[in-house]
N, C-alpha and C positions, 0 to 999 in steps of 0.2 A: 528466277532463283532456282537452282537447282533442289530435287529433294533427297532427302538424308539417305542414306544405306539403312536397309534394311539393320538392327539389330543395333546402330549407331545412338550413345547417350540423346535423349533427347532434353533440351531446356525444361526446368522443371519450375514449380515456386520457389522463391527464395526461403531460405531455410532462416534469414535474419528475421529476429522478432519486433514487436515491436513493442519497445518499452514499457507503452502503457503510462496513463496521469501517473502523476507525481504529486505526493501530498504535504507539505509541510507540518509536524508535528510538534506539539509541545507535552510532555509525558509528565504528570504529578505523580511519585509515587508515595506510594504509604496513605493514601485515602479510604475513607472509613467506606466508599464504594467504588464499583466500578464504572465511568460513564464515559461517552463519548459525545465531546458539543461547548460550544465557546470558543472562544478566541483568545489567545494572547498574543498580539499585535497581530500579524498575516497569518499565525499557524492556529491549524485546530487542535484545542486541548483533548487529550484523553487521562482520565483522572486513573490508576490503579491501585488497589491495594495490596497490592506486592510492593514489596521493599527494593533499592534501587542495588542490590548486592545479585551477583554473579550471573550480570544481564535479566532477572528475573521478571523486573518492571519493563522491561524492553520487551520479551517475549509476551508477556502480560497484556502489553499495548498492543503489540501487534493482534493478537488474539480479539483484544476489543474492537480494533478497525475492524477486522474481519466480519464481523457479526457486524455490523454499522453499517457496512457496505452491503451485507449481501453474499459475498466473496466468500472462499474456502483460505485456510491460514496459509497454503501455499503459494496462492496469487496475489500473495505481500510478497515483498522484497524489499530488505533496509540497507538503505540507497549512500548516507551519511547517519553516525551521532550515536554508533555502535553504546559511544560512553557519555554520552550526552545528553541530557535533557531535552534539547532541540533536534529534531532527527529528519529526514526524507523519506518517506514511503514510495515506493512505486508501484502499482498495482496493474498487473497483469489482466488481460482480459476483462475490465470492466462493466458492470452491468450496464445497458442502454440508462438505466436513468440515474447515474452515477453524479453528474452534473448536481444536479438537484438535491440528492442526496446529502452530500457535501456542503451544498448550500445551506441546505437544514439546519445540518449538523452545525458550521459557523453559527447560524442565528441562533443556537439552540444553548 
């Protein structure tokens, strides 16, 4: 195999990311606190006391994952349910024991 010229691009990492888990949510808002933990049906509930007006409770929740996780509010990303009560999370770079986490949080 011949080698490259001098000065020639050389193959580098892919610059594509990668997604990172994806979390199912279910977002209460208007609660007298804020928590993250339960179930309604496969998604994890996150309870807010924000009101569900001008994405406020969305942001709210994301906010809450964030701190659940571990994660900083950037390495959310809302994936589906901009207007919706049901939503997708993806979370970018994940802590190693993110699994578990998650886990909790369902039992919890």
């Amino acid at each position: 195999m011949p080698e490259p010229e001098a000065g020639a691009a050389q193959p580098g990492p892919s610059r594509s990311r990668d997604p990172g888990p994806r979390v199912a949510v279910r977002v209460r808002p208007g609660a007298s606190r804020t928590r993250v933990g339960g179930r309604h049906g496969a998604e994890l509930v996150v309870a807010v006391t924000s009101r569900a007006v001008d994405g406020a409770a969305t942001e709210a929740a994301l906010l809450a994952l964030a701190v659940a996780f571990g994660v900083r509010r950037r390495q959310l990303r809302l994936v589906v349910g901009a207007r919706s009560r049901s939503k997708v999370v993806a979370i970018d770079d994940p802590p190693a024991d993110f699994a578990h986490r998650l886990a909790g949080l369902l039992d919890g």
